[in-house]
C-alpha positions in Angstrom: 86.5 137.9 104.3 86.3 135.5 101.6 88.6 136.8 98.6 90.0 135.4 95.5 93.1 133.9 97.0 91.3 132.2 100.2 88.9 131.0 97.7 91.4 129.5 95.5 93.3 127.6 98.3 90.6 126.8 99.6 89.2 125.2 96.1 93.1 123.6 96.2 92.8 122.1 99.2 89.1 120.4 98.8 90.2 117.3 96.6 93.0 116.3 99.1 90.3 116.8 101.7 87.9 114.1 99.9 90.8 112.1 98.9 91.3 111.6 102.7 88.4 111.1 104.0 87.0 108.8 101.1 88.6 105.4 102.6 87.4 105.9 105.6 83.8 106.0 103.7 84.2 103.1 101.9 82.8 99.5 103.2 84.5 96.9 104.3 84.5 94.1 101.7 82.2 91.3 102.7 85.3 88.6 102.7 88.5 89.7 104.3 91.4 88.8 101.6 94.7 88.9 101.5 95.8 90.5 97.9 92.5 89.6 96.8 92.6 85.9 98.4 90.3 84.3 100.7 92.0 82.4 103.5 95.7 83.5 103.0 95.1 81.0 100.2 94.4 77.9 101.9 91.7 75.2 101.4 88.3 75.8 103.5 87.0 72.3 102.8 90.7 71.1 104.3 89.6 72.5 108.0 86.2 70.1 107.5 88.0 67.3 106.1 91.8 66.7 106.8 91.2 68.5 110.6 93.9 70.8 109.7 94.6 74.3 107.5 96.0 72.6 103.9 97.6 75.7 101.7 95.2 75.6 98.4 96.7 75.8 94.6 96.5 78.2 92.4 95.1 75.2 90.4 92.1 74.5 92.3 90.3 77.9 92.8 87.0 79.7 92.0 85.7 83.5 92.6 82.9 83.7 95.4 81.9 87.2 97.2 84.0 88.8 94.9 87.7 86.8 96.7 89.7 84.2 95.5 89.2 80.6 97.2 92.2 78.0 96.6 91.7 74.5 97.6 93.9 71.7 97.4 92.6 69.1 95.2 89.6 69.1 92.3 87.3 67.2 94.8 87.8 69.8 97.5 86.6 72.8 95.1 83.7 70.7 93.5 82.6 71.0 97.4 82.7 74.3 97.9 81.4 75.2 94.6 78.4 72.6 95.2 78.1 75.1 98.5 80.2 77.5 99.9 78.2 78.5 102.7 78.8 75.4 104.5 82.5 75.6 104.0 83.6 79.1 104.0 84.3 81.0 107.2 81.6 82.5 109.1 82.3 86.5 109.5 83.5 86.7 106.2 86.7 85.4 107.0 87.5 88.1 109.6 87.8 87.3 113.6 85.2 85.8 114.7 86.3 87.2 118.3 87.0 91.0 116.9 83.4 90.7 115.3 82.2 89.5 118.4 83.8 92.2 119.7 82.2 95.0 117.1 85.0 95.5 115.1 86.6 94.0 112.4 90.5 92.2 111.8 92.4 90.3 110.1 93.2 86.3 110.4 95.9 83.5 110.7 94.5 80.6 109.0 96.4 78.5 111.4 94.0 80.0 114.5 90.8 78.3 113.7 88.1 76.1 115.2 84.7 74.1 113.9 82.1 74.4 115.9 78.4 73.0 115.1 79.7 72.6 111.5 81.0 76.0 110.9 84.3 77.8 110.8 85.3 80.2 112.7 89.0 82.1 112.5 91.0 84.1 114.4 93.6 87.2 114.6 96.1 85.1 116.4 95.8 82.2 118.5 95.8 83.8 121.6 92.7 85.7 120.7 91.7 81.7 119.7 92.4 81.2 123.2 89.7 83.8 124.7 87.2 83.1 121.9 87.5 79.5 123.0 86.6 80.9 126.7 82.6 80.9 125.9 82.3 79.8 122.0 78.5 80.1 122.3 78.1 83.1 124.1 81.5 84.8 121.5 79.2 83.3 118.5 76.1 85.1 119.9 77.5 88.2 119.8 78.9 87.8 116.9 75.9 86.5 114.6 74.2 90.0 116.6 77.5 92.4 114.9 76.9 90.8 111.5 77.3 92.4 108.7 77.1 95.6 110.6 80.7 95.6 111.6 81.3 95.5 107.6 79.9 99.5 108.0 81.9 100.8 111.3 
């Protein structure tokens, strides 16, 4: 029986309820970031040109999909702003082998690979190791999850 002290906890009680369950309702951002930057702060245009993961500047940067992108020099961040969707990571930034996978996770910039002109990064790189296994069939999958995964 519903009386005026159930009904007051129970009133209580509803905020913390919503306040609980509202992160797990919220969307995952579009590009994973680290404190608000892309990359763990290093250059995307680096992996293309240098071959390697170069740390950006907090010098060189510009806002894109609502992160932070650092690059290493002025000529490297005319590039990506001229356009980012041939430099920045595919899956947002998040593992290309977890999205793959259905599910999104974090990166280490230092597990990465190009393939066909795009970047692709991973949790760790042993997960590099098994998304290097069958790139085409991993990208396949993955290019099927995205931006679904963003909602799950």
């Amino acid at each position: 029986m519903l009386n005026r002290r159930t009904f007051l906890l129970t009133a209580a009680a509803s905020p913390a309820v919503v306040a609980l369950a509202s992160p797990a309702l919220a969307k995952t951002p579009e590009v994973f970031a680290t404190d608000g930057v892309a990359i763990n702060g290093y250059d995307p245009v680096a992996y293309f040109k240098e071959e390697t993961h170069v740390r950006g500047s907090e010098t060189f940067k510009t806002m894109w999909k609502g992160a932070e992108w650092r690059f290493a020099n002025a000529e490297n961040l005319a590039d990506f702003n001229a356009n980012p969707e041939a430099y920045a990571p595919q899956y947002g930034g998040y593992c290309a082998y977890a999205v793959a996978s259905g599910y999104t996770a974090k990166t280490d910039p230092d597990a990465w690979t190009v393939h066909d002109g795009k970047l692709y990064l991973n949790f760790n790189k042993s997960v590099r190791r098994r998304w290097l296994k069958d790139v085409p069939g991993n990208i396949a999958k993955g290019d099927a999850n995205w931006p679904s995964v963003l909602n799950a």
